[in-house]
C-alpha positions as CSV (number, residue, x, y, z in Angstrom):
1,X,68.3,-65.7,99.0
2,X,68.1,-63.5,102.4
3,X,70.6,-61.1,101.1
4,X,67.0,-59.3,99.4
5,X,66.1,-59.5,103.6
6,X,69.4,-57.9,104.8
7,X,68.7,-55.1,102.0
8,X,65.5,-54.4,103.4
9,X,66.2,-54.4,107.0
10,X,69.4,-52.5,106.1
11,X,67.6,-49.8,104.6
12,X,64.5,-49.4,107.2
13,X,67.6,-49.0,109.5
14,X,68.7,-46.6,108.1
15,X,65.6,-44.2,107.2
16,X,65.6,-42.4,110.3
17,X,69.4,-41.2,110.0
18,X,68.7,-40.0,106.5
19,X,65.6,-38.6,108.0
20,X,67.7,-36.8,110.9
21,X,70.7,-35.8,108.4
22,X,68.0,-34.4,105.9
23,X,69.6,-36.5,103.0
24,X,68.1,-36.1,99.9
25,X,70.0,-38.0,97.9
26,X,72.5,-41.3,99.4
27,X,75.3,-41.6,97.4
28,X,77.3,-44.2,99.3
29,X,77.0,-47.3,102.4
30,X,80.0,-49.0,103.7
31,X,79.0,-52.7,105.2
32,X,80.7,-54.8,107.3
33,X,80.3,-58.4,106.3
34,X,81.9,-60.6,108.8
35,X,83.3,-64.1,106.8
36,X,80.8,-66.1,108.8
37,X,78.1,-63.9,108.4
38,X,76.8,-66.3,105.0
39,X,76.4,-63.3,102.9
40,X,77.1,-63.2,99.2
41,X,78.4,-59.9,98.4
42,X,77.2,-60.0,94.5
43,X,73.9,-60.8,95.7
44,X,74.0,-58.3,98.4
45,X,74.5,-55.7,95.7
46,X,72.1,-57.2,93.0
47,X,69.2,-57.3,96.1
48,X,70.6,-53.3,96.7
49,X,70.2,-52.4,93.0
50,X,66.7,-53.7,92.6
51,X,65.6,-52.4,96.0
52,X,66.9,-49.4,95.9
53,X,65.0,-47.9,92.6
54,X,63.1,-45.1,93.1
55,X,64.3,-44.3,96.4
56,X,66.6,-41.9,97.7
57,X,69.6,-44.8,97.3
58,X,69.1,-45.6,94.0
59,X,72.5,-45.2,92.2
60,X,74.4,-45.3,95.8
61,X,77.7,-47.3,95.9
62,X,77.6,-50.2,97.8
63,X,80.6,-51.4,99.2
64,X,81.9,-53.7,101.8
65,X,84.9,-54.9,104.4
66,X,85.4,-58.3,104.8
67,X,85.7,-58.7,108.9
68,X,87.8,-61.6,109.9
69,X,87.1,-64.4,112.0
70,X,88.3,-63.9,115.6
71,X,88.3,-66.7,117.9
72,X,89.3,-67.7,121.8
73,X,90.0,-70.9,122.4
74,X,88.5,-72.6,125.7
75,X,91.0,-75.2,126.4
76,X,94.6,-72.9,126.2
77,X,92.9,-69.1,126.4
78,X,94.8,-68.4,123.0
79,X,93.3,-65.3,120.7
80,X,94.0,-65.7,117.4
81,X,92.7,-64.8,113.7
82,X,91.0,-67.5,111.7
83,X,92.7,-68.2,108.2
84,X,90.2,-70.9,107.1
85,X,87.0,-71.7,108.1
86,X,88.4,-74.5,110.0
87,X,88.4,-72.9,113.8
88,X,90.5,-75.3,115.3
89,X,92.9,-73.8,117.7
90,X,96.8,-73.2,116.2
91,X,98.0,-73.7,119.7
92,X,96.9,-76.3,121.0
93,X,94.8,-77.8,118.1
94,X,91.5,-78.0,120.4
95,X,88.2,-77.1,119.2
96,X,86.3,-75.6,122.1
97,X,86.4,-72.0,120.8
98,X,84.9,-69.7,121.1
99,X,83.9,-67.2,118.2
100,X,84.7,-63.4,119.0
101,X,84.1,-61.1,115.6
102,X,83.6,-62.3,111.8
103,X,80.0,-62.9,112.3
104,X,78.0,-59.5,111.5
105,X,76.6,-57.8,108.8
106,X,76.7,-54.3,109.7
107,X,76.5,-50.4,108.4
108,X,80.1,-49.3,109.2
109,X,79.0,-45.5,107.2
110,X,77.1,-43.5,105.1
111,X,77.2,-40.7,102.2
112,X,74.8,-38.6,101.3
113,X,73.9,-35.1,100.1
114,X,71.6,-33.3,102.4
115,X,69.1,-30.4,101.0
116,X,71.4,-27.9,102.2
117,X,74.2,-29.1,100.3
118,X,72.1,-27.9,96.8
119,X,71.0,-24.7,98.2
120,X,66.9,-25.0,97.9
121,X,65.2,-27.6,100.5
């Protein structure tokens, strides 16, 4: 299960902006999960819960946006949204295409209460 991998890179990531923010405490991450990024968002959040106790995460909400597949297709030069996982071209049904957004797994924002926000550091 590399979801437990994407945790862990996710949260080495982001040490140094809690670091720079001076967050004691995070209370929420935002993810971007494209549809062909092969991620498993229950196992996303069960690798966040047991990697997160003890740290400054640990009780954070997790969430997620699904990002679309966008595609280009080679043969006609048409754009268009993915609705299955089939990419084969709505236009002209080729299958040279050519695979533009959907694929990442990335930290669209985080939450967190700094030591200035509870008065003592």
């Amino acid at each position: 299960m590399h979801e437990f991998a994407l945790v862990q890179e996710m949260l080495s990531l982001l040490e140094p902006v809690v670091r720079e923010h001076r967050l004691r405490k995070v209370t929420g991450i935002t993810l971007r999960l494209g549809v062909l990024a092969n991620v498993v968002p229950e196992a996303l959040e069960m690798a966040f819960l047991a990697l997160t106790q003890g740290t400054p995460y640990e009780g954070a909400a997790l969430k997620w946006e699904t990002v679309p597949v966008v595609a280009a297709c080679q043969a006609c030069g048409a754009r268009y949204t993915a609705t299955t996982l089939s990419l084969t071209c709505p236009e002209c049904h080729g299958t040279d295409v050519r695979v533009l957004d959907g694929t990442q797994v990335a930290v669209a924002s985080l939450e967190g209460e700094g030591y200035d926000d509870c008065g003592s550091e």
